[in-house]
N, C-alpha and C positions, 0 to 999 in steps of 0.2 A: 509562610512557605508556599510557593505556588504550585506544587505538583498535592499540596492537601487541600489548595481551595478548588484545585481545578478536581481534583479525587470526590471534593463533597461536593460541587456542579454535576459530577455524572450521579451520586448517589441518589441528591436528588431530584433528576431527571427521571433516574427507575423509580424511584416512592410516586413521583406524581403522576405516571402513566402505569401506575400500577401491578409494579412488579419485585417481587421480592430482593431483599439485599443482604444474597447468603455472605456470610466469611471469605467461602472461598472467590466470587463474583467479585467481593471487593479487592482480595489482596492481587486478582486480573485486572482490574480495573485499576488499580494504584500502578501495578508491572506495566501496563503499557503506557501510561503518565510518567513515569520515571524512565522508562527508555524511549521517549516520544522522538522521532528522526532517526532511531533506528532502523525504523522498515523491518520489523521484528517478523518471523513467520509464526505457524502454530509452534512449529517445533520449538522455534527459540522461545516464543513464551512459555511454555512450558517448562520448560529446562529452568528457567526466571523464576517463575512463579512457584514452583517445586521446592527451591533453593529456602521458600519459606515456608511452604506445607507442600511435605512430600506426598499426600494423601491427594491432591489436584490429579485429576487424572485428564488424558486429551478429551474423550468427549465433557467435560466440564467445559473447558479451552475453546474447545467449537461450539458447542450452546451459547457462550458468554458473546464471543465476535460473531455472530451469529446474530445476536440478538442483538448486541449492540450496533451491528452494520445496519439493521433493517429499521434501527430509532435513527439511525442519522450521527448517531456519536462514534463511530469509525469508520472508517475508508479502507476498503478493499484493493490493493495496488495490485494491478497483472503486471509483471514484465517478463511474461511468457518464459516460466524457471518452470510451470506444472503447477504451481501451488502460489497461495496471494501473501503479500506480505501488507501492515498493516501500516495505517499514520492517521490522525488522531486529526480530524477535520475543525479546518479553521475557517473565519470566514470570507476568507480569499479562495483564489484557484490556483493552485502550486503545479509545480511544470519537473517531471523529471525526465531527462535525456541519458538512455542507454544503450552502449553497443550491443549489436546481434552477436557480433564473433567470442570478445574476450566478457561481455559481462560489467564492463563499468558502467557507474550510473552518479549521475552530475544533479544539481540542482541547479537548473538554465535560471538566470540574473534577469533583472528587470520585468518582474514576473506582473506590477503594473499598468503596464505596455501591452503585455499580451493576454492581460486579461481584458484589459480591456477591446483590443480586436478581437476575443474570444465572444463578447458581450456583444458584440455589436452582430457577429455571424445571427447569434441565437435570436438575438432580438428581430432581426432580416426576415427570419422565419416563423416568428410571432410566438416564440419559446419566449419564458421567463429563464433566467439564468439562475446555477444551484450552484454554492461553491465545491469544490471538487477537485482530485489530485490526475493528471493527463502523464501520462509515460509517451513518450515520442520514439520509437526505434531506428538505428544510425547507425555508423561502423567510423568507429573513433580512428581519430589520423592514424594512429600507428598501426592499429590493425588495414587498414588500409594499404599502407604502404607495405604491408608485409604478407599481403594476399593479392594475386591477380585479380585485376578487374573485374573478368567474365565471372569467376567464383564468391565475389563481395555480398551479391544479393545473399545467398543463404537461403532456409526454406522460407517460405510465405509468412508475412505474420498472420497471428490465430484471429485476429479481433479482442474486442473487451468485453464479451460476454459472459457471465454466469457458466461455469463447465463445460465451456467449449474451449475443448485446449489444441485446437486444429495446427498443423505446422508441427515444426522438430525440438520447440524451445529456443534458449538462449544461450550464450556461453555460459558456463562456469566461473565465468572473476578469475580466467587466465586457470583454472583446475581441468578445463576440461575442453572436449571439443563439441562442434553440431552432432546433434544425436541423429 
């Protein structure tokens, strides 16, 4: 079963860089292996991981992604919503495109191609390349067509920093409006 070979790859990852591997670390670590392309939040993993030990509490949830972000064994996704959703680092560079208005979010094709123009920027500037997940912000046709021009931009995007959530956010997936 691949979501338990890839389960015992992170387990031991944490044994070898020496860190403990509570109960609860693992049944987080197996929940985001089995919803992997979900783009799960904390909340959702939580709500996930609960489902099997109600006793998980959110700062478990944040220690865990937390620590697993800073090994390198998860990826932190912004797409400017306030809060990161997660995806389980491969060793490509994976591309998601999302509107600013309504909130859809695409996995852009040919991710090959633009990795490899990706590589070739990095390398320009005498970086080594890290695989890694890129969010592109846009205003998908229909929202498009159904908003004036002059009002398309929307606020500013924030950047991808660490708790810098500058700007108004993103749509809601069509629940909401710019805040």
């Amino acid at each position: 079963m691949l979501s338990g070979k890839m389960s015992d790859q992170y387990k031991e990852e944490l044994k070898k860089r020496g860190f403990r591997l509570t109960s609860q670390r693992e049944i987080i670590i197996r929940t985001l292996i089995e919803n992997s392309g979900k783009h799960c939040s904390v909340n959702d993993l939580r709500e996930l991981a609960q489902a099997e030990d109600p006793t998980i509490g959110i700062a478990t949830i944040y220690r865990t992604v937390n620590l697993l972000s800073r090994l390198g064994l998860l990826n932190l996704v912004n797409m400017e919503e306030g809060f990161y959703r997660f995806e389980l680092p491969g060793q490509k560079m994976h591309f998601h495109l999302y509107c600013r208005i309504c909130g859809k979010v695409i996995h852009m094709e040919d991710e090959t191609d633009k990795e490899a123009t990706v590589k070739k920027w990095v390398e320009e500037e005498a970086f080594h390349f890290l695989p890694q997940t890129l969010e592109i912000a846009a205003v998908c046709d229909e929202c498009h067509r159904n908003f004036p021009e002059n009002n398309i931009a929307g606020p500013p995007c924030s950047g991808f920093g660490h708790g810098r959530m500058g700007g108004h956010g993103r749509g809601q997936g069509g629940r909401g409006r710019w805040r």
